[in-house]
N, C-alpha and C positions, 0 to 999 in steps of 0.2 A: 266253680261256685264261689261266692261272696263270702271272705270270710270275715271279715268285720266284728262279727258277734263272739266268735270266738277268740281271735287277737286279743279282741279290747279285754274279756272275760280272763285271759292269762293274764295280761298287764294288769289285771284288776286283784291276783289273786284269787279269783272267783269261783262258784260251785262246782266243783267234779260232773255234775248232773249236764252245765253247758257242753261236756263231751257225747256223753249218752244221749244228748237232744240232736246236737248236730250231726251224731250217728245216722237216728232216727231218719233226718230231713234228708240225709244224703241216700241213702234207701229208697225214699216214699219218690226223692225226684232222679233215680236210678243213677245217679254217682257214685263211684268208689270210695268211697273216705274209709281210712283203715287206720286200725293202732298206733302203724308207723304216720302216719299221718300226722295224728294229735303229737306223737313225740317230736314231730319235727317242727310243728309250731311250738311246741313248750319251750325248746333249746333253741330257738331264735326270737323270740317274743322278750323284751324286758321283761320283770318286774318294775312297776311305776309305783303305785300306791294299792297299799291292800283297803278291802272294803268287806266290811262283815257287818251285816245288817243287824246281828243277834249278840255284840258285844258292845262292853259297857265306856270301850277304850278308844277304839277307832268308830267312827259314824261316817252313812250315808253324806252327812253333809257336811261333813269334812272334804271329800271330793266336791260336791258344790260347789263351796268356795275356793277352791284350787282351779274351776275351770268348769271342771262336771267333766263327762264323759268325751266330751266334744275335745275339751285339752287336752287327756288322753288320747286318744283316735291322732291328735294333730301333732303329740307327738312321738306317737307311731310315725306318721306321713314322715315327723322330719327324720326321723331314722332311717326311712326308704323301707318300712313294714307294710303297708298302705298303699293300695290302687287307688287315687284320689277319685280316677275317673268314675267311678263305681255313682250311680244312681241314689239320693235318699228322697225319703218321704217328704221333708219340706226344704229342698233346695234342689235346684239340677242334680246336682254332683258332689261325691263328698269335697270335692275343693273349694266350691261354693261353697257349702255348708261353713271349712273351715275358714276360709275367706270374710266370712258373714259373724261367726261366733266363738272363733278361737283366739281366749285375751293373748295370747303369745306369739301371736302368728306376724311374720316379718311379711314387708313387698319383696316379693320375688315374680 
């Protein structure tokens, strides 16, 4: 399965809840994903930048202008966390995607 949402949601600092959903999703499309699972992305996933929509300190668009989500994701890629080849909604592939939108992104 595509993990993208949850990588990025580590790197992100992000909800406990994004564990309990991709439980859910890994269920409903008969995938194993288990405990060990989630710890195994926690303990190889950076920390990048935290994001907590409900404080008065760090903001949503504070990652905006760092990149946005996309900078993150890209560098996940350059880390080697990232299956670039992986499909999105508005480009071929996430390496298209980051090819197209990530300010950091070298010719290689």
């Amino acid at each position: 399965s595509d993990d993208n949402a949850l990588t990025l949601d580590i790197a992100m600092r992000g909800s406990t809840n994004t564990v309990f959903l991709s439980w859910a999703a890994a269920i409903e499309a008969g995938v194993c994903f288990t405990m060990d699972d989630s710890d195994g992305f926690s303990r190889k996933v950076p920390f990048i930048r935290k994001v907590a929509t409900a404080n008065n300190v760090v903001h949503v668009e504070f990652v905006h202008r760092a990149g946005g989500s996309i900078g993150i994701l890209g560098e996940l890629a350059r880390a080697g966390l990232r299956d670039t080849s992986v499909p999105t909604v508005h480009e071929a592939t996430l390496k298209d995607a980051l090819d197209q939108s990530d300010l950091i992104r070298t010719e290689n």
